[in-house]
FILOTOR-924270 format. One record per residue (C-alpha): x, y, z; residue in three letters. Coordinates in Angstrom, 3 decimals, padded with zeros to 6 digits. Layout:
R         X         Y         Z  residuo
R         X         Y         Z      Ala
...
end
This chain:
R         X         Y         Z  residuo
R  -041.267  -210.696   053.587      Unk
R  -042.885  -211.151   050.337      Unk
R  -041.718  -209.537   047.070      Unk
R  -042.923  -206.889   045.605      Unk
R  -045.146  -207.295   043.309      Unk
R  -044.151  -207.173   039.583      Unk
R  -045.019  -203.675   038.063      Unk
R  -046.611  -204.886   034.409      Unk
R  -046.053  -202.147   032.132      Unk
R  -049.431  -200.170   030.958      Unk
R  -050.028  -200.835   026.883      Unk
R  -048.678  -198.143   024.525      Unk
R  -051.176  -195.420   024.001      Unk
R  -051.891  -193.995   020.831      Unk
R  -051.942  -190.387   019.757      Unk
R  -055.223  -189.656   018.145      Unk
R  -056.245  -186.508   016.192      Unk
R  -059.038  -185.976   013.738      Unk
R  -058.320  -184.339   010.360      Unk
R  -061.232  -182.930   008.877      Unk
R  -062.415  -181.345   005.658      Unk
R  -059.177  -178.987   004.694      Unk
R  -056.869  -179.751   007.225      Unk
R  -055.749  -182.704   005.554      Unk
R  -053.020  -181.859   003.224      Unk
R  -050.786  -179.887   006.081      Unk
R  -051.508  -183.229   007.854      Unk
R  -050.622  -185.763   005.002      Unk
R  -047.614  -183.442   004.144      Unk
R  -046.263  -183.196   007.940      Unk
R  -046.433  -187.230   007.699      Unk
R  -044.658  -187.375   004.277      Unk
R  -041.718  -184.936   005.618      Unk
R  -040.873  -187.073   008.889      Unk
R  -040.820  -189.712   007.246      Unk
R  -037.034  -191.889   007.814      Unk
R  -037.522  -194.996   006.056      Unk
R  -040.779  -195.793   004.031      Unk
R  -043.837  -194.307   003.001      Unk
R  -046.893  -196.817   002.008      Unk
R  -049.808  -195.001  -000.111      Unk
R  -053.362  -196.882  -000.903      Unk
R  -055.836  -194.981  -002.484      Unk
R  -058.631  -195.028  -004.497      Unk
R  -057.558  -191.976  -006.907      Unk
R  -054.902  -189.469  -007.249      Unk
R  -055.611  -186.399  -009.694      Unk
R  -053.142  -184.202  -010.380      Unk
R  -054.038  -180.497  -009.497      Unk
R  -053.989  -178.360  -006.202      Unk
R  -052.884  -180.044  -003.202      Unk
R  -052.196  -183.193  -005.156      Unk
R  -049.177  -181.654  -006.833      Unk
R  -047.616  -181.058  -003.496      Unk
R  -048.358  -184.297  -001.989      Unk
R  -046.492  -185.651  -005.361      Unk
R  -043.259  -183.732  -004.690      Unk
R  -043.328  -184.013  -001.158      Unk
R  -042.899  -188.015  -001.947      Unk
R  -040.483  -187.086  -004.532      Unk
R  -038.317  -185.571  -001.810      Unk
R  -038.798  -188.500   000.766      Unk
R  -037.668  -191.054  -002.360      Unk
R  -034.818  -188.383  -003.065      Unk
R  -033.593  -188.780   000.717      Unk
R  -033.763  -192.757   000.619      Unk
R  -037.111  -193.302   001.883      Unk
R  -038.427  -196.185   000.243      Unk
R  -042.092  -194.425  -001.228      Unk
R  -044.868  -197.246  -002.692      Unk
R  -047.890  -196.210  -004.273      Unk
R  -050.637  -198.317  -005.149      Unk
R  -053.831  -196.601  -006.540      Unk
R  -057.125  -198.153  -007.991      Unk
R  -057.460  -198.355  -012.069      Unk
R  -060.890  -197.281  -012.508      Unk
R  -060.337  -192.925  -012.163      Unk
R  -058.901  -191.650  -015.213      Unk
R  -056.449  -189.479  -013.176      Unk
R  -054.631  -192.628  -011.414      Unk
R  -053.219  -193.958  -014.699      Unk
R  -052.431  -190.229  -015.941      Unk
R  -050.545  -189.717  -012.604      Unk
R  -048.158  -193.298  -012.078      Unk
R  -045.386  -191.893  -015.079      Unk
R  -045.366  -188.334  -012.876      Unk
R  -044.864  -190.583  -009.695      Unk
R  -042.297  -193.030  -011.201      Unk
R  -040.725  -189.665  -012.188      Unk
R  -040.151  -188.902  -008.807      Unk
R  -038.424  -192.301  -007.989      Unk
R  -041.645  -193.604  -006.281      Unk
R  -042.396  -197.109  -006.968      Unk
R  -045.736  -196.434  -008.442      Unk
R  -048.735  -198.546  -009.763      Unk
R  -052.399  -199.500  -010.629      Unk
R  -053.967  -202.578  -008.555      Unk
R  -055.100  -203.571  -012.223      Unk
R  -057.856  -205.577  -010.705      Unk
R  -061.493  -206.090  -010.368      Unk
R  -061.353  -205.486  -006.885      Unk
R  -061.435  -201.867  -006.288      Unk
R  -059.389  -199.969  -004.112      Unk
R  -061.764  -198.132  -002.278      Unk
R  -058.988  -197.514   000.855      Unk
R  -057.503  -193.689   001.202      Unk
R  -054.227  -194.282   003.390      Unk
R  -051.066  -193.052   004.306      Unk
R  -048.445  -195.090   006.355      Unk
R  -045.173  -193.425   007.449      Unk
R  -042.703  -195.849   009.363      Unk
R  -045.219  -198.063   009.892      Unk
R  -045.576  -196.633   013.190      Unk
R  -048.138  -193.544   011.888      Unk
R  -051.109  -193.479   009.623      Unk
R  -053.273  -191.255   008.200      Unk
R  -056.630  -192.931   006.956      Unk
R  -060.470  -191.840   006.478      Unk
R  -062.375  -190.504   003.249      Unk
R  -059.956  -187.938   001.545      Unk
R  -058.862  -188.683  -001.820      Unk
R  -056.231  -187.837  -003.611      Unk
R  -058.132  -184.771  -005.862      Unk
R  -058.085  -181.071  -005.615      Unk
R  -062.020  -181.434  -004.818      Unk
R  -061.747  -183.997  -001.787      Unk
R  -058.775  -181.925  -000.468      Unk
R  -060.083  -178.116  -001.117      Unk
R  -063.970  -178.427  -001.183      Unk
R  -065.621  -181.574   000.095      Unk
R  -066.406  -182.434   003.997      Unk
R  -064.249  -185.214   004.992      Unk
R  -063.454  -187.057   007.983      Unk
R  -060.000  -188.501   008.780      Unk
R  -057.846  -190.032   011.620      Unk
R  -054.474  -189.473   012.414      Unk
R  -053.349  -192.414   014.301      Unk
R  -049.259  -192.532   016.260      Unk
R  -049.088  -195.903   017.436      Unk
R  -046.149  -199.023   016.576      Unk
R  -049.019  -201.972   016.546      Unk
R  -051.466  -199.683   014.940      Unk
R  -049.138  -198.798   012.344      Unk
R  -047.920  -202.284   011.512      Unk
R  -051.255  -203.348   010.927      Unk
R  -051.750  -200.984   007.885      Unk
R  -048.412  -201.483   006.930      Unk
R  -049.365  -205.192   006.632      Unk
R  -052.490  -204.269   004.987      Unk
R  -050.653  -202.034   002.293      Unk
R  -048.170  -204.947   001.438      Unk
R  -051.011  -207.479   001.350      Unk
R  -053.129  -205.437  -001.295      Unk
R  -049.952  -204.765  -003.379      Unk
R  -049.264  -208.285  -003.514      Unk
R  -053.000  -209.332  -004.673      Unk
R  -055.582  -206.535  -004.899      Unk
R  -057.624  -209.118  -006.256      Unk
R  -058.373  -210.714  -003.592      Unk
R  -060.216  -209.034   000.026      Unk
R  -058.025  -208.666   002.941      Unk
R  -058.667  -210.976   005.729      Unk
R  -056.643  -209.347   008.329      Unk
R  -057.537  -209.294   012.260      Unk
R  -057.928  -206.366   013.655      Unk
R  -054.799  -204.233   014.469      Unk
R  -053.429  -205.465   018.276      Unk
R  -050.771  -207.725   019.587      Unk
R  -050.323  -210.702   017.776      Unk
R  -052.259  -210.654   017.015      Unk
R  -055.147  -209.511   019.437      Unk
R  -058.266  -207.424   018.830      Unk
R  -057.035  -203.921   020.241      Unk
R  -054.052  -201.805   020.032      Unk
R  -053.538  -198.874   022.246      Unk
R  -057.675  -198.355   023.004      Unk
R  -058.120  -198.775   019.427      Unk
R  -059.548  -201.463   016.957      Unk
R  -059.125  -200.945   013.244      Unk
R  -060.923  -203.195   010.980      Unk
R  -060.355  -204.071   007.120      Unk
R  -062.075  -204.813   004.013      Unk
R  -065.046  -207.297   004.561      Unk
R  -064.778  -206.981   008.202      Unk
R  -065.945  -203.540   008.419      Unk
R  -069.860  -204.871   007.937      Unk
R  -070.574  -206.813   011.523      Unk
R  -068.460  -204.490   013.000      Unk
R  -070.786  -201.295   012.022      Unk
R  -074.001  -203.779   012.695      Unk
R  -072.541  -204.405   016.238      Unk
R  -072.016  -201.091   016.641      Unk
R  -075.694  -200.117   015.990      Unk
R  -077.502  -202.544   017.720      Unk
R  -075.330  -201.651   021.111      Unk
R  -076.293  -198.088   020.616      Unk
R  -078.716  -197.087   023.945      Unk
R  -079.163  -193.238   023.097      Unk
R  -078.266  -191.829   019.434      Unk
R  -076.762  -192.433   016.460      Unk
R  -075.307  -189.870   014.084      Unk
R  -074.619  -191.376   010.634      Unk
R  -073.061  -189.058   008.098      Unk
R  -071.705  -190.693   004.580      Unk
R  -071.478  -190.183   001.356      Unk
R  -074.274  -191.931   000.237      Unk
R  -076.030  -195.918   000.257      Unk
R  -078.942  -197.190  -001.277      Unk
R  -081.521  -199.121  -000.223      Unk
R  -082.457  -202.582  -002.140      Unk
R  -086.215  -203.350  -000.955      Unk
R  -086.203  -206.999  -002.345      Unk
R  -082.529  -207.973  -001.425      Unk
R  -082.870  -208.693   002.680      Unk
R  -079.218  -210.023   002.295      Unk
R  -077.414  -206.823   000.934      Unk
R  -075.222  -204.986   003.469      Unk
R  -077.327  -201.695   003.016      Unk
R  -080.537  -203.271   003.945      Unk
R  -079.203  -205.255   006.837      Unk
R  -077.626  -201.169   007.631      Unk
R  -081.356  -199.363   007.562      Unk
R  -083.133  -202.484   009.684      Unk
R  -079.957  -202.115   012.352      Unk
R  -081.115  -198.051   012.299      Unk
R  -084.975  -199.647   012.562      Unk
R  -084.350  -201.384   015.253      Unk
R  -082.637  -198.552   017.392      Unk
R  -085.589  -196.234   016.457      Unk
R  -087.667  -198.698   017.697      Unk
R  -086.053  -199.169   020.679      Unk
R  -086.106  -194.934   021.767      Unk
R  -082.330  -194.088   020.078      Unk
R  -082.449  -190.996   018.202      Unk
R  -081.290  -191.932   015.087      Unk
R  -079.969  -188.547   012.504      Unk
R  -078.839  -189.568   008.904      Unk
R  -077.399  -186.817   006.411      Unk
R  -076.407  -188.023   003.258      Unk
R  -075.147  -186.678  -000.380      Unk
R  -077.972  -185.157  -002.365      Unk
R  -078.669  -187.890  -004.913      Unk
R  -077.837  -187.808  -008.352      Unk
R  -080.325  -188.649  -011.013      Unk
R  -081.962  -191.926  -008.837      Unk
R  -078.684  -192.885  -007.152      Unk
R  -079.860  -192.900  -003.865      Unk
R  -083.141  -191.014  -004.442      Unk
R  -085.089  -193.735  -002.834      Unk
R  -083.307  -194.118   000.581      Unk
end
C-alpha cells in the first residue's frame, strides 16, 4: 500500500486585535510589561504628560529587568528632544533620527514576535482625546519584519526603507497578513482602490489635493476614488477640519 500522505503543517496564524482611540495605552503598556528581552520604539513624537509618563517608566522598568529598550523618535516635535535625557534616565538607549527624513512611523515591537502599530503618538492628546486607529499584531514573521524595520531606520533614517513585505523569506504574506513600509505603502493603497467592487470608507487625518501636479501621490489617491465612483462604489471620505487653507480645497 501507498504511504500516507505527508501532513504539511498549516502557516502560523496571527492574533489580531484593533486598538482604537483610548484603548491604546493599557494596550502599549500590557506589551511593554511582557516584554523578556527587547523592546523596539519608532515614533514620530513623544511628549511628556498623561499617558506618556507611564509609557516612560513602564520602559524604565523593562530596561531595569534586562530588557534591552531602543528608542528612536523623529527631531522635528519639540517634545522628542525634551524627552531623550528623561529616557536615557531610565537606562533606555534613546535618540533623535537627526535626519531630513521624517519619522512619520508610530510603533512598538516587543520580542520581535508582537507589535503594536497605527496612528497614536506618543502625546497626552493622541492618547486621551484624538480618534485613532491601531493594530495589535502576535505573530513570529510579522514581528521580525518590524523588528527589521526598527533596526534599519536606526541605522540610516536618512534613507526610505525598502523592505518586502513581512512573510517567509522572504514572501509577500505572513499569517493572512501583508504589512507594507515606507514608499511601498502608495501602489499598495492604489491597488487596493481600484479592486474595490462595492464601497470604500476612507477616514484620515487629512491630504490635499494638487490640481496641476498629476504625479503627486494625493492626486493619483482622489482619481483612484474617481474611478470607483464612476464605476457604482460608494465612496465616504471624512477628514480633519482644515486649518487655515491646509486642506480647505480637497
Amino acid at each position: 500500500p501507498a504511504p500516507p500522505p505527508t501532513a504539511v503543517p498549516a502557516p502560523p496564524l496571527a492574533r489580531i486585535r484593533a486598538v482604537w482611540d483610548g484603548n491604546y495605552l493599557s494596550a502599549a503598556l500590557k506589551l511593554i510589561r511582557e516584554a523578556k528581552t527587547e523592546i523596539d520604539v519608532v515614533h514620530f513624537e513623544w511628549a511628556w504628560g498623561e499617558g506618556t509618563k507611564e509609557i516612560q517608566e513602564a520602559l524604565g522598568e523593562a530596561a531595569g529587568r534586562g530588557v534591552r529598550v531602543r528608542v528612536i523618535l523623529d527631531d522635528e516635535p519639540r517634545g522628542s528632544a525634551q524627552t531623550i535625557p528623561y529616557l536615557e534616565n531610565e537606562g533606555i538607549d534613546a535618540r533623535l533620527d537627526e535626519s531630513r527624513t521624517r519619522i512619520h512611523a508610530k510603533i512598538i515591537v516587543a520580542d520581535r514576535t508582537r507589535v503594536l502599530f497605527g496612528s497614536t503618538n506618543l502625546s497626552p492628546q493622541s492618547i486621551r482625546r484624538n480618534h485613532e486607529t491601531n493594530l495589535l499584531v502576535d505573530n513570529a514573521e510579522v514581528g521580525e519584519a518590524f523588528a527589521r524595520y526598527a533596526e534599519a531606520i536606526r541605522a540610516n533614517p536618512h534613507e526610505s526603507v525598502s523592505l518586502p513585505e513581512a512573510g517567509a523569506a522572504p514572501g509577500a504574506e505572513a499569517a493572512g497578513i501583508r504589512v507594507f513600509f515606507d514608499r511601498a505603502f502608495e501602489k499598495a493603497l492604489l491597488a487596493l482602490l481600484d479592486s474595490a467592487r462595492t464601497r470604500i470608507d476612507l477616514q484620515m487625518y487629512g491630504t490635499r489635493l494638487y490640481r496641476n501636479d498629476s504625479s503627486s501621490p494625493s492626486t493619483r489617491l482622489f482619481d483612484a476614488l474617481r474611478r470607483a465612483r464612476a464605476r457604482g462604489v460608494k465612496v465616504r471620505v471624512i477628514l480633519e477640519r482644515a486649518s487655515g487653507d491646509w486642506g480647505a480645497e480637497t
